[in-house]
Structures are given as structure tokens and as C-alpha cells.
VOPAGU-2260 file (C-alpha; in pm, 1 decimal, decimal comma):
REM VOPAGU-2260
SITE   aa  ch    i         X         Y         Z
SITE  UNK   A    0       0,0       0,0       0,0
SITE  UNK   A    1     214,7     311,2    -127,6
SITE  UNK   A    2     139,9     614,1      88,8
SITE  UNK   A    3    -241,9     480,2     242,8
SITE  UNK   A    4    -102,6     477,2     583,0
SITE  UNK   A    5     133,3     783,0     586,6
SITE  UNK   A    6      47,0    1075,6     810,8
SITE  UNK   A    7     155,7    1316,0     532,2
SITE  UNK   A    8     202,8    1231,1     156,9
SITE  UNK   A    9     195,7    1439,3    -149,5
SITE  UNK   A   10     -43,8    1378,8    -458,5
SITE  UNK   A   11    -145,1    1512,3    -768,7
SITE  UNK   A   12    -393,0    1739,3    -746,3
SITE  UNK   A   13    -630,6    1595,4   -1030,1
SITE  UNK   A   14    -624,5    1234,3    -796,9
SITE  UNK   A   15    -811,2    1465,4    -507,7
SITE  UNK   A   16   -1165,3    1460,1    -404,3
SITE  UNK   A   17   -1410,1    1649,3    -142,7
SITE  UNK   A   18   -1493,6    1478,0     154,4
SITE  UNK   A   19   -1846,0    1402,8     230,1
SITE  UNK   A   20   -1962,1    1600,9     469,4
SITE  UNK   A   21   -2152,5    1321,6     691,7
SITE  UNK   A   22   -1788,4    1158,8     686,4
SITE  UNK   A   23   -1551,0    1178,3     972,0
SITE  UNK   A   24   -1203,0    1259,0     882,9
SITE  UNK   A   25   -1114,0     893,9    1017,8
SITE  UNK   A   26   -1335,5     736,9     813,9
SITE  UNK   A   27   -1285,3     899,8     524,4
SITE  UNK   A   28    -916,0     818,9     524,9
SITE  UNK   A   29   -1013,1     497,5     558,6
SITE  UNK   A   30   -1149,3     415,9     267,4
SITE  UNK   A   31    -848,1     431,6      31,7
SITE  UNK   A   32    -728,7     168,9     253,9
SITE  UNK   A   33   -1039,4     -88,2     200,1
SITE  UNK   A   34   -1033,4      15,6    -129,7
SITE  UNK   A   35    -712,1    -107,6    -218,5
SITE  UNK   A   36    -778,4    -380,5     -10,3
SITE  UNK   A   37   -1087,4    -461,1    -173,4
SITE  UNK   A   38    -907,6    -461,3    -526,9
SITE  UNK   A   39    -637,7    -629,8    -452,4
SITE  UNK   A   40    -837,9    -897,4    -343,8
SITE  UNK   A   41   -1028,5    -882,7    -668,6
SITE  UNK   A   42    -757,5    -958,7    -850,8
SITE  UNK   A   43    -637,3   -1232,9    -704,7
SITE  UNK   A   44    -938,6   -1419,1    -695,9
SITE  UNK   A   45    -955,5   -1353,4   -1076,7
SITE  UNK   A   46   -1371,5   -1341,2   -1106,7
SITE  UNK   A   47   -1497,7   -1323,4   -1467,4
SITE  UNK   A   48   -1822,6   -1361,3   -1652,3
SITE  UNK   A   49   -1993,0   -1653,9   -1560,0
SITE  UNK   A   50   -1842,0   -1739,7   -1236,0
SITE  UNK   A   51   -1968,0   -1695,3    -891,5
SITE  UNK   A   52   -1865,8   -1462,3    -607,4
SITE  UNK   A   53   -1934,2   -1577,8    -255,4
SITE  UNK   A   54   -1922,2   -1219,9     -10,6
SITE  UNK   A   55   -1845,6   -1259,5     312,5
SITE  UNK   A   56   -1931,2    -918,8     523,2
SITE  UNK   A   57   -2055,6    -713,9     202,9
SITE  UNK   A   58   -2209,6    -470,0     444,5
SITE  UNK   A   59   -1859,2    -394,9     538,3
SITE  UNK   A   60   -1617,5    -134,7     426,9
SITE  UNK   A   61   -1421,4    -424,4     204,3
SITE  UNK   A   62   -1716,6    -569,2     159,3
SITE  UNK   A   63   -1931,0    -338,0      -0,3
SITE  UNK   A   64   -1637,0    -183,2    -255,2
SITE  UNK   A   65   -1656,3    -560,8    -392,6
SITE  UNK   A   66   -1974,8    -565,3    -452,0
SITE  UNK   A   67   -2029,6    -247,8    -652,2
SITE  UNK   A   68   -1697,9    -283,7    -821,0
SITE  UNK   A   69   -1832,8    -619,2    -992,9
SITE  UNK   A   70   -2199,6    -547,3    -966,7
SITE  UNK   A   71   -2172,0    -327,2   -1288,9
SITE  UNK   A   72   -1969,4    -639,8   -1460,8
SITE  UNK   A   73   -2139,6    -952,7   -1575,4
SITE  UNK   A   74   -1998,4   -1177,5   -1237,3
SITE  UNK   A   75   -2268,5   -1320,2   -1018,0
SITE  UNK   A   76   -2255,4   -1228,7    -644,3
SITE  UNK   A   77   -2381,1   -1399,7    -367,7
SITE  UNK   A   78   -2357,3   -1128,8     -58,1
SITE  UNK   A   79   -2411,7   -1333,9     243,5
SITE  UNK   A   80   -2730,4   -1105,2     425,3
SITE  UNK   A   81   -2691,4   -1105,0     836,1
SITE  UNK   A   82   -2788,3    -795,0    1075,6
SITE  UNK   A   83   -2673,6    -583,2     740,0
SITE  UNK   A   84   -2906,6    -767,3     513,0
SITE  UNK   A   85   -3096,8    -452,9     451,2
SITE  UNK   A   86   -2815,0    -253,4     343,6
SITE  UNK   A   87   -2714,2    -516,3      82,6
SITE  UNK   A   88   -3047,5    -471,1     -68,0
């Protein structure tokens, strides 16, 4: 993870975005973090069209960046639904 955990790091300004308001600084530098995790994971799994993609915790941070990453592509997911079920929906 180049630079997601660094205190202080320089970027390009085009690469920037506003945070959301309802977002807590913490959070919000968060999510580069299970972003990258989320991606990374992706990819080593390898998913592609007509294979199935078992979720585990897709109401979470992680979670939820792999399911709208590959919702828009043609892979079927299978979000297991707990306490978060309704958020899933």
C-alpha cells in the first residue's frame, strides 16, 4: 500500500476529491485503505463472466467496494445477508 497509511504524503492534485460532509475525517481516510484492499483482493481471486462470487461481510467497508466494483460487470454475487441484510439490498 504506497502512501495509504502515511500521516503526510503528497499527490497530484487531479487524484483529489471532497470529503463528504456526513464523513468523519477517520473514516474517510479509511477508505483508500479498504479500497485497495478490496481490489487487490479482486484480482487475485480472478472473477470473470460466468463465475460466482461468494461475499463474506458485504455490508462492510471491504465488503461493499466488492460488490459495486463487480456489480456493474457480468460476475454473479452472492452477498451473504446477516444484521446488514438490509443494506445489501
Amino acid at each position: 500500500m504506497c502512501g495509504s497509511l502515511a500521516e503526510y504524503t503528497t499527490v497530484e492534485e487531479k487524484v483529489l476529491a471532497l470529503k463528504p460532509k456526513n464523513l468523519s475525517f477517520a473514516k474517510a481516510a479509511s477508505l483508500p485503505v479498504a479500497i485497495e484492499i478490496a481490489y487487490g483482493e479482486l484480482e487475485s481471486a480472478g472473477p470473470s463472466a460466468g463465475k460466482s462470487l461468494l461475499v463474506l461481510g458485504g455490508a462492510g467497508e471491504v465488503g461493499s467496494f466488492i460488490i459495486q466494483v463487480y456489480a456493474a460487470a457480468t460476475v454473479f454475487l452472492v452477498p451473504i445477508l446477516e444484521r446488514k441484510g438490509n443494506f445489501l439490498r
